[in-house]
N, C-alpha and C positions, 0 to 999 in steps of 0.2 A: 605242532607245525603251524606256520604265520600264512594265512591265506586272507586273502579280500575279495567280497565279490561283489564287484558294481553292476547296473544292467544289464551292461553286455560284455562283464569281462571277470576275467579269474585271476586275479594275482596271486603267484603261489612258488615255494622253492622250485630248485631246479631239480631234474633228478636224471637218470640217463639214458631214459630217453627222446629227453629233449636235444641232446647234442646235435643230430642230423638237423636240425629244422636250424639251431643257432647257425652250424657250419655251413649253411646256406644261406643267411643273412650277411654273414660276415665274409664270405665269398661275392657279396654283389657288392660294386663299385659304386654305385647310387646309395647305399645302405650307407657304405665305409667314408665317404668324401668327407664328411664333416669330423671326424671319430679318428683320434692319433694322431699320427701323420696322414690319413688317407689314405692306406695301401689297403688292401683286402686281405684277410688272413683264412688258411687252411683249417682245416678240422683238427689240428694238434693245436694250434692258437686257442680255436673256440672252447676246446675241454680245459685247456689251461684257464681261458677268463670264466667258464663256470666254478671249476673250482675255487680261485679268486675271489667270486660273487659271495659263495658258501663260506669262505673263511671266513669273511667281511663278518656274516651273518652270525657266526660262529665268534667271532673278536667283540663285533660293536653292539649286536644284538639286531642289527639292520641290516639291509643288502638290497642289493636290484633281485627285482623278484622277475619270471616268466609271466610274459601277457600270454594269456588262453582266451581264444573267443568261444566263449558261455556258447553259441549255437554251431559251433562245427567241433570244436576242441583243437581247432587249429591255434598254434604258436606263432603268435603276431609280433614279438620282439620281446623286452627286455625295457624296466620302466622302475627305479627304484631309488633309495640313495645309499650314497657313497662317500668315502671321506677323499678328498680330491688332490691324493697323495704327489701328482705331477707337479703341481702349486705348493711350494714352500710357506709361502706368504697364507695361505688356504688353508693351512695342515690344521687348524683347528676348528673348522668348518665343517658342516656335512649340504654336498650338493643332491640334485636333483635330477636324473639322468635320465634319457629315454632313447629308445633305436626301435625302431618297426620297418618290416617289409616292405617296400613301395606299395604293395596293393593293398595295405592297411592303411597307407597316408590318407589325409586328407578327408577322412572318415570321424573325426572325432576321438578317435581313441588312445591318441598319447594323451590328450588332454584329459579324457577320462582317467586312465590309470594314472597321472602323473599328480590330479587333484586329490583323490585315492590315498597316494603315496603321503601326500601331504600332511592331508588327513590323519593317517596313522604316526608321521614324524611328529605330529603335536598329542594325539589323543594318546596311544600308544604308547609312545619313547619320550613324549616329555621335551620335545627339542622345541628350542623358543626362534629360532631362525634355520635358514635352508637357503643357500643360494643353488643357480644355476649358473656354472661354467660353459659359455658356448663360442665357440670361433665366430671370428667375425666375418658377415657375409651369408651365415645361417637364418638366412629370416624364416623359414618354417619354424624352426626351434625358441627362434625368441619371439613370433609370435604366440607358443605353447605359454611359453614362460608368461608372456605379457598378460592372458588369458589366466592364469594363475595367481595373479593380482603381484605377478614379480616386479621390480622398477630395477631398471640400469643404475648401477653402484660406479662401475669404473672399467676401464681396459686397462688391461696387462699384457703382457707376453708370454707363450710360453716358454720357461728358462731352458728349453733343451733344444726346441725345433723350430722355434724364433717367430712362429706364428702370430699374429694378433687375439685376442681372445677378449670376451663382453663379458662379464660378472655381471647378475642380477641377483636379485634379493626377494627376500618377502621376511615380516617380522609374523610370526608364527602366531603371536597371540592377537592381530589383528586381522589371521584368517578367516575367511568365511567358510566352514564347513558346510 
């Protein structure tokens, strides 16, 4: 089983009893704004995107893994990567994805587990690049990324729901672990 534990956090598969706490995140409209279209999805959505997460894991050898905070055991979101199959142009790419709680924002801790994740895409899986896919207007998110030593590559669109979206980058062997 693939775990990571940094300071203050546990990255680690999912299992089922994390559902309620996902189907809670993914029920709040703050959490969901930047993520899909924006709509908030029920607890038959959330089991369907952990399993997803687990396929991923089970396909590529990677996946978004469970944030746990090391001092409560609480499930603070979701912080992994993925192949960023909405993106055609992307399909041979692996991004870098993060979603937490509001009362986990602004704490530190996407950028912890998200540096974490990186860490592992190079030491781990051997991957020599990682971008981050984030809508445009997200600047929580691409200040993570920026913080990650990502740089802005390009905008695109999403081909389905016509959004704008930022790609950034990082070359993996000039990570700083």
């Amino acid at each position: 089983m693939t775990e990571i534990r940094t300071p203050r956090l546990l990255l680690r598969r999912w299992d089922d009893s994390d559902l309620a706490a996902l189907a809670d995140l993914h029920a709040d409209p703050r959490v969901m704004r930047w993520i899909g279209d924006g709509s908030v999805l029920d607890a038959d959505a959330a089991a369907e995107t952990i399993e997803r997460w687990e396929e991923e894991w089970d396909d590529e050898g990677f996946g978004v893994f469970a944030v746990e905070l090391l001092a409560s055991g609480e499930l603070a979101g979701a912080v992994g990567l993925t192949v960023p199959a909405q993106l055609p142009d992307l399909g041979h790419e692996v991004a870098v994805e993060w979603r937490l709680g509001p009362q986990f924002r602004g704490q530190g801790y996407a950028s912890e587990a998200a540096h974490a994740t990186l860490e592992f895409a190079l030491q781990d899986r051997g991957l020599e690049r990682v971008v981050a896919v984030l809508r445009v207007g997200d600047t929580a998110s691409e200040n993570v990324a920026r913080k990650l030593g990502m740089t802005f590559e390009r905008e695109t669109e999403h081909p389905e729901l016509g959004f704008p979206l930022r790609i950034l980058a990082i070359d993996l062997t000039e990570f700083e672990a």
